[in-house]
Backbone as ProteinMPNN parsed JSONL, in Angstrom:
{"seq_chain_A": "XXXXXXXXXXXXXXXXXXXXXXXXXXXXXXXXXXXXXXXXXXXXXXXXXXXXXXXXXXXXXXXXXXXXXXXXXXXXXXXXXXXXXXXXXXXXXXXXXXXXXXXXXXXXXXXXXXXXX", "coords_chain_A": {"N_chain_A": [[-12.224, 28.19, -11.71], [-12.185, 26.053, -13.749], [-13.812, 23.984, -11.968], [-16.726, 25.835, -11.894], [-17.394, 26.088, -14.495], [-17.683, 23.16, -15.136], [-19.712, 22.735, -13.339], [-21.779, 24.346, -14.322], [-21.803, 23.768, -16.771], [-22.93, 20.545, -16.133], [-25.196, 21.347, -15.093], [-26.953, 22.704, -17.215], [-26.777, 20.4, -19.042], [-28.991, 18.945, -17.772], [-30.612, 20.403, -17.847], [-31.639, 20.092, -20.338], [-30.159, 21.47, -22.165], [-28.26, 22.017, -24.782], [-25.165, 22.647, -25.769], [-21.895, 23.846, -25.818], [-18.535, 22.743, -24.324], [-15.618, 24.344, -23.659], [-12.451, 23.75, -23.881], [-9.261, 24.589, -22.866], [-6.069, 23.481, -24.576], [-3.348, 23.636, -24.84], [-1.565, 26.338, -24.612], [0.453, 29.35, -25.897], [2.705, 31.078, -25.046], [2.673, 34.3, -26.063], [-0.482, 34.782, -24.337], [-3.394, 34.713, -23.162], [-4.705, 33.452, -21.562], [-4.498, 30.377, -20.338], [-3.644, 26.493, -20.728], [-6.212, 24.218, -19.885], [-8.321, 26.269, -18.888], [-11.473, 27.432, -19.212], [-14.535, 27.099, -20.464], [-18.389, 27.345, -21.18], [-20.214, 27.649, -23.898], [-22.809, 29.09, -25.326], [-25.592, 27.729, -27.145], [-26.4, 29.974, -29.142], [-23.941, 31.577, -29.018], [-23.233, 32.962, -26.788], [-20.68, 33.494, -24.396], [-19.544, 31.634, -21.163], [-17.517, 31.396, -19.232], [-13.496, 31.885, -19.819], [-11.818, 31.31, -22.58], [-9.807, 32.497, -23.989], [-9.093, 35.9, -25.062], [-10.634, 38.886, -26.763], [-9.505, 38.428, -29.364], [-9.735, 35.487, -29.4], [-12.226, 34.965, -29.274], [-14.457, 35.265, -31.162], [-13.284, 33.612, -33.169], [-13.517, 30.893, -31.352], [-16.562, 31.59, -30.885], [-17.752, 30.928, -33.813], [-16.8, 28.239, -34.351], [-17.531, 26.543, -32.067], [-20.184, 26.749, -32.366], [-20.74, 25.381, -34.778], [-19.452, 23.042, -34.035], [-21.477, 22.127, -32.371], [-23.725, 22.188, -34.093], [-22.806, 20.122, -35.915], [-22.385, 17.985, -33.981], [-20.216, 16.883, -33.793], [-17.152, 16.675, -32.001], [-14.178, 19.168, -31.858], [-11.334, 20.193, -32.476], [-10.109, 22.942, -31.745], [-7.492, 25.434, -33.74], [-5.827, 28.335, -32.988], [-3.719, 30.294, -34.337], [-0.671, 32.352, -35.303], [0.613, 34.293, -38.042], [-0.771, 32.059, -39.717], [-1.829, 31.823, -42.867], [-4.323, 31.276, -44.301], [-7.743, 29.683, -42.821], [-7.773, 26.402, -42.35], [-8.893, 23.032, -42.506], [-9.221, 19.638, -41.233], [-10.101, 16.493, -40.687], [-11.511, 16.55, -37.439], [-10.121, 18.713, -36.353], [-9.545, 22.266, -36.746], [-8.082, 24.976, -38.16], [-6.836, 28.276, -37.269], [-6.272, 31.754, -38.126], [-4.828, 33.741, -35.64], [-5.88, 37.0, -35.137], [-4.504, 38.834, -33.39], [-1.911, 41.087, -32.799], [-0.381, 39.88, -30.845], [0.701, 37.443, -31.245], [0.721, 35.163, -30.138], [-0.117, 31.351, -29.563], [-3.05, 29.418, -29.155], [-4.842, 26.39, -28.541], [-8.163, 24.576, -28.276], [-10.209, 22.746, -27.335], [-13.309, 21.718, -28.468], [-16.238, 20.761, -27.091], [-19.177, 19.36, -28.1], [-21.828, 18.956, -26.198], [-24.925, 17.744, -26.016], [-28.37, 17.096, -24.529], [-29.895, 13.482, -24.157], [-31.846, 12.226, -26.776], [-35.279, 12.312, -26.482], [-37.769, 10.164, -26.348]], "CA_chain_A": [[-13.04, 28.404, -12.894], [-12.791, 24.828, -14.34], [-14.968, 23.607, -11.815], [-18.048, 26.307, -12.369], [-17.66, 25.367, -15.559], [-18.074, 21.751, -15.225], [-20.603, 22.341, -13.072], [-22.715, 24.901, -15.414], [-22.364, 22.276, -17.692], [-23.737, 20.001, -16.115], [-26.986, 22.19, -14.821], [-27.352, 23.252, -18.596], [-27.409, 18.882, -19.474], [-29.989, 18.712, -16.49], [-31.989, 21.251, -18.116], [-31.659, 19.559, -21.517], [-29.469, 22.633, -23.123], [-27.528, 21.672, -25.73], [-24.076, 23.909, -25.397], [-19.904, 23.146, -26.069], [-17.468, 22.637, -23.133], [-14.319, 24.583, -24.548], [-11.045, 23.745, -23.03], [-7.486, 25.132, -23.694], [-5.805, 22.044, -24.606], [-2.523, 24.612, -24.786], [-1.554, 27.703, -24.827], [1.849, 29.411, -26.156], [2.774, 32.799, -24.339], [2.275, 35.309, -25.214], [-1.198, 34.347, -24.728], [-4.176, 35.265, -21.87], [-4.907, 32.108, -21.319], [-3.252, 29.094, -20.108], [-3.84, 25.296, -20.38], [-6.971, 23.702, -18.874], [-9.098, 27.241, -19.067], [-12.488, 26.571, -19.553], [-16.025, 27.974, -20.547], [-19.659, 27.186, -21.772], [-20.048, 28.151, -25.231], [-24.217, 28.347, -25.832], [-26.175, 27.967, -28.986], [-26.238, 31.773, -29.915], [-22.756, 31.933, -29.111], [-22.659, 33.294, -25.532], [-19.339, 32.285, -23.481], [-19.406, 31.666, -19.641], [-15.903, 31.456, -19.139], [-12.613, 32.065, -20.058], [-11.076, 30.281, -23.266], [-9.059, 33.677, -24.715], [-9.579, 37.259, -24.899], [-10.961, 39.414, -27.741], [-8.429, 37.905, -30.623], [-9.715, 34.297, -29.926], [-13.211, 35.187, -28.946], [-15.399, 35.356, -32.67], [-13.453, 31.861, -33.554], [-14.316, 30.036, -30.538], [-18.36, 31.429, -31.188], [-18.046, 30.461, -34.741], [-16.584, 26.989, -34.153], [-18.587, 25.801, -31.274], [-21.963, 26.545, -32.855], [-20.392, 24.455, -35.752], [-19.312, 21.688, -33.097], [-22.841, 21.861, -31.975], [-24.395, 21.803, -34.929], [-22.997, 18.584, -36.392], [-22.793, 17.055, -33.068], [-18.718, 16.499, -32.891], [-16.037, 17.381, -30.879], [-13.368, 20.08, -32.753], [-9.719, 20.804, -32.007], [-9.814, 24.416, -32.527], [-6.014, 26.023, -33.47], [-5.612, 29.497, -32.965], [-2.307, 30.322, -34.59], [0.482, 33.312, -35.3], [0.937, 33.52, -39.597], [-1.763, 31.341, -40.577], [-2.841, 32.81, -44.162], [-6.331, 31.242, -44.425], [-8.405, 28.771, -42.547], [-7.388, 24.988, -43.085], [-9.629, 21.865, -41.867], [-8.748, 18.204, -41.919], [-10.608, 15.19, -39.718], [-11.506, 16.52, -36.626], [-9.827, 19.969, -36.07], [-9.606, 23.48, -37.812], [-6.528, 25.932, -37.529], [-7.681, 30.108, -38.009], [-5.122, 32.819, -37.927], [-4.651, 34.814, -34.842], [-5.537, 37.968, -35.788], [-3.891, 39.821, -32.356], [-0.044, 41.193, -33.043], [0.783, 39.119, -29.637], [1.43, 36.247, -31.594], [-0.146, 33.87, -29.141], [-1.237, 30.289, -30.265], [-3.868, 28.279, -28.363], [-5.623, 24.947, -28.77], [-9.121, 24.7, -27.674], [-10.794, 21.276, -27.59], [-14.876, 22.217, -28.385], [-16.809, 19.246, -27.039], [-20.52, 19.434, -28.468], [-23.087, 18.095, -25.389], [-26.37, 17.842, -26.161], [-29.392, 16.173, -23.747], [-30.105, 12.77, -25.649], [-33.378, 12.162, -27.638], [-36.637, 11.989, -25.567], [-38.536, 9.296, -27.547]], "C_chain_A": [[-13.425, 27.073, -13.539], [-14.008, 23.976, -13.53], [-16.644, 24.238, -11.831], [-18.242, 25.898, -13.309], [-18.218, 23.897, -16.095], [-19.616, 21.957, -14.029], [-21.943, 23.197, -13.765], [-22.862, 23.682, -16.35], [-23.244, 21.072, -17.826], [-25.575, 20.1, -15.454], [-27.569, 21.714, -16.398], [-28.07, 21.666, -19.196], [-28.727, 18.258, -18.922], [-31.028, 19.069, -17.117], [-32.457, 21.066, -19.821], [-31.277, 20.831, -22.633], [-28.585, 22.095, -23.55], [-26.21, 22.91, -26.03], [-22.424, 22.891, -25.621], [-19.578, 23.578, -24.975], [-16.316, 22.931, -23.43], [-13.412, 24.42, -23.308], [-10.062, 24.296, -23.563], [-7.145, 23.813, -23.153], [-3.779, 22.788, -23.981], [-2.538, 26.008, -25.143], [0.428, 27.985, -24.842], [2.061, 30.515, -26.299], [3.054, 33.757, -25.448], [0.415, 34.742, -25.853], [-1.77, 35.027, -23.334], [-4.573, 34.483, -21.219], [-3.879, 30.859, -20.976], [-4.652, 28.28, -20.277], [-4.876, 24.711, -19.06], [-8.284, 24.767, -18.206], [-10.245, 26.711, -19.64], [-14.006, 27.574, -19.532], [-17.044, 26.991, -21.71], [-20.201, 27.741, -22.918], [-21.968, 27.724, -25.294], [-24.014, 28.431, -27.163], [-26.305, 29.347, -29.525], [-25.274, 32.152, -29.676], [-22.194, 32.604, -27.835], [-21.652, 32.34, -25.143], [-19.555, 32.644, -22.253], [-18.151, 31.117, -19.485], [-14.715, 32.021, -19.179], [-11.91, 30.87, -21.004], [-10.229, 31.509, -23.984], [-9.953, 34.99, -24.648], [-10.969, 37.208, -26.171], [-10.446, 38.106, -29.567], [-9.334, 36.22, -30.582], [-11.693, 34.257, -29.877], [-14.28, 34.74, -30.168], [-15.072, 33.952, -32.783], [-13.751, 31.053, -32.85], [-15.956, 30.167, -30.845], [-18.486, 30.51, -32.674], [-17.898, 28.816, -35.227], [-17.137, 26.118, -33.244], [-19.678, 25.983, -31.998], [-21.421, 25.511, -34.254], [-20.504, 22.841, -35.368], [-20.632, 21.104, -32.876], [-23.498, 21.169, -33.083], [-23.971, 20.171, -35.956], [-22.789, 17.774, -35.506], [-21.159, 16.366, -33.284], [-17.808, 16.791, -32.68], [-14.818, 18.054, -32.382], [-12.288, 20.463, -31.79], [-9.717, 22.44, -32.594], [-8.857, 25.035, -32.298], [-5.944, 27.507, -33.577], [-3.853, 30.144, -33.533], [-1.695, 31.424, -35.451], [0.555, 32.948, -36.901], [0.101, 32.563, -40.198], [-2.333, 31.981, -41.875], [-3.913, 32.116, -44.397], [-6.585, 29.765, -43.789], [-7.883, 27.625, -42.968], [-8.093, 23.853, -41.908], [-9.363, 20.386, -42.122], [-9.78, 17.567, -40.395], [-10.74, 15.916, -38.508], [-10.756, 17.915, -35.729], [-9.825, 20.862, -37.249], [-8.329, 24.486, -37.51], [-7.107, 27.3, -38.597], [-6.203, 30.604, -37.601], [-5.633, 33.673, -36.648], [-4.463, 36.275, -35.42], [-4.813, 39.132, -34.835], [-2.398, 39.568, -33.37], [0.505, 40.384, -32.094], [1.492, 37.997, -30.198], [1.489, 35.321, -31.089], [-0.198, 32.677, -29.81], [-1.604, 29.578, -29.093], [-4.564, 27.303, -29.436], [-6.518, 24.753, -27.824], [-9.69, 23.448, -28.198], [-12.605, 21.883, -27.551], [-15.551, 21.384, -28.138], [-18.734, 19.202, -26.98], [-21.277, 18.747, -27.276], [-24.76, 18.626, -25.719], [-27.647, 16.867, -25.635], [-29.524, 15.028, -24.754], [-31.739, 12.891, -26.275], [-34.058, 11.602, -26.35], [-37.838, 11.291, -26.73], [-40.313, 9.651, -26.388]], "O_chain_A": [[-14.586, 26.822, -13.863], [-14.934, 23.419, -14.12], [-17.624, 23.493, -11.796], [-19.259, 25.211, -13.405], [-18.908, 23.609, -17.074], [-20.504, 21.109, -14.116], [-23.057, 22.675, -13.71], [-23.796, 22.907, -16.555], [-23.919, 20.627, -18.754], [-26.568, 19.375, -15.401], [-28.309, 20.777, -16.697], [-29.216, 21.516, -19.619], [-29.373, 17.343, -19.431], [-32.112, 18.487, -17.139], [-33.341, 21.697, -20.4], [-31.912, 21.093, -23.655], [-27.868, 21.53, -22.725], [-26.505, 24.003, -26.513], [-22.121, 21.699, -25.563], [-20.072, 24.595, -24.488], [-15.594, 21.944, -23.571], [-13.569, 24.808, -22.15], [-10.013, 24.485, -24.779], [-7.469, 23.197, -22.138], [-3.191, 22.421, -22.964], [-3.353, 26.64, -25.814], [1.326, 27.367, -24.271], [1.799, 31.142, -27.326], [4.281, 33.811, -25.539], [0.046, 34.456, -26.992], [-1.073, 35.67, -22.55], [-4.875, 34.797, -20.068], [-2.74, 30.617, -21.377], [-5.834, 28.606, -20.176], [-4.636, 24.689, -17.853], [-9.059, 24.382, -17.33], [-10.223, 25.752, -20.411], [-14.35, 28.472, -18.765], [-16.699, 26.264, -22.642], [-20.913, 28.678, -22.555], [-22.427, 26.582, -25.306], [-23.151, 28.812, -27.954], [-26.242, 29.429, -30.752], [-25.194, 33.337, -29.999], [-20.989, 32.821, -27.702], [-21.557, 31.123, -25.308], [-19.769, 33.833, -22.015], [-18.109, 29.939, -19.842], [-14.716, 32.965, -18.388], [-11.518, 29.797, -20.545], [-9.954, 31.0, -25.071], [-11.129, 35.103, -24.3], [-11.79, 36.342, -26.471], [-11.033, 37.385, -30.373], [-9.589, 35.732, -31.683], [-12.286, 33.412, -30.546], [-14.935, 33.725, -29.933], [-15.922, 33.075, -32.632], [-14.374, 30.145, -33.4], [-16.632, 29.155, -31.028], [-19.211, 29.515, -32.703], [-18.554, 28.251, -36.102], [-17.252, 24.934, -33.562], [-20.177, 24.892, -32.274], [-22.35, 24.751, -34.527], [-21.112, 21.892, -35.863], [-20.934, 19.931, -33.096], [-23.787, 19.974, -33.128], [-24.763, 19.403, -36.502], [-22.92, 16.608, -35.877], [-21.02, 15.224, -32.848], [-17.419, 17.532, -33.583], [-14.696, 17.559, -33.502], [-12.371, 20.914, -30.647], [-9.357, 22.871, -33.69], [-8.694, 25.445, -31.149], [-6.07, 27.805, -34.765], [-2.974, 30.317, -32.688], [-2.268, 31.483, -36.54], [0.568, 31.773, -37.265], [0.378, 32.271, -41.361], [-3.353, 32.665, -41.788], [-4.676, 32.888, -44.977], [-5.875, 28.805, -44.09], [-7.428, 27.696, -44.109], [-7.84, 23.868, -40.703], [-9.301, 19.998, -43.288], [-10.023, 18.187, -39.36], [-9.554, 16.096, -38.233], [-10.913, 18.011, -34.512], [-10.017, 20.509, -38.412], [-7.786, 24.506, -36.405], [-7.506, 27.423, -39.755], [-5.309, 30.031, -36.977], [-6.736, 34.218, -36.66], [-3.456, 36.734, -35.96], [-4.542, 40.224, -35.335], [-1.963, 38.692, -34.117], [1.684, 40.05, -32.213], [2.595, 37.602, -29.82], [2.292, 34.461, -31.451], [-0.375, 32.915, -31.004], [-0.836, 29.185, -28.214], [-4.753, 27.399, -30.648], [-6.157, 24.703, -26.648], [-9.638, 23.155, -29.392], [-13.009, 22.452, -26.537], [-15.764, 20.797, -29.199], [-19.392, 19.037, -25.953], [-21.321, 17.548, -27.553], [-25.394, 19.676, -25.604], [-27.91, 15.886, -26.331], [-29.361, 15.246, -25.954], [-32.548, 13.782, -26.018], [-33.65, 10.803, -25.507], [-38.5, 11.827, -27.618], [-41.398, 9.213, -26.771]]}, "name": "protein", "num_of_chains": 1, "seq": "XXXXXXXXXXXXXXXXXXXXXXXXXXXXXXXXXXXXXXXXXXXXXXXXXXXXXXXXXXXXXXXXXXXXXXXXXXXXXXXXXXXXXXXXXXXXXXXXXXXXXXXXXXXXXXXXXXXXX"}
């Protein structure tokens, strides 16, 4: 899977589509995902991949089009007991809303073709 991914990716840069490269940085069982999982996050929020089920699904769309949109890379924490959203420098940590009690870490890495002067 990581290599379709890397290589969608790099079609999508080819074709001057602007899209996030999500990785699981970790993952902490009970979880669906492991470490090094990987998918294409477009601009309207489609995923080609695998970065979590259902439970992590909405915050990966809502945090890549974020990534995208200001153009830089996001640690996104998925995490067990979180009572509300919290952001500092460079990552964001949401509450897992599954009962599994999972936590992942998803690295969102904004690519976008460069400027055509």
């Amino acid at each position: 899977m990581r290599l379709e991914v890397a290589q969608r990716s790099a079609a999508l840069i080819a074709a001057g589509v602007p899209h996030v490269r999500a990785t699981v940085v970790r993952a902490e069982h009970p979880t669906s995902v492991h470490a090094g999982d990987a998918a294409v996050v477009h601009a309207d929020g489609r995923i080609e991949g695998f970065v979590g089920g259902t439970c992590a699904e909405s915050s990966v769309q809502v945090h890549a089009r974020a990534a995208l949109a200001a153009g830089e890379p996001l640690l996104l924490r998925i995490l067990p007991g979180v009572e509300a959203t919290t952001a500092e420098h460079g990552a964001v940590t949401v509450s897992n809303p599954c009962l599994s009690g999972g936590a992942v870490e998803i690295f969102l890495e904004p690519l976008a073709p460069p400027a055509r002067l």
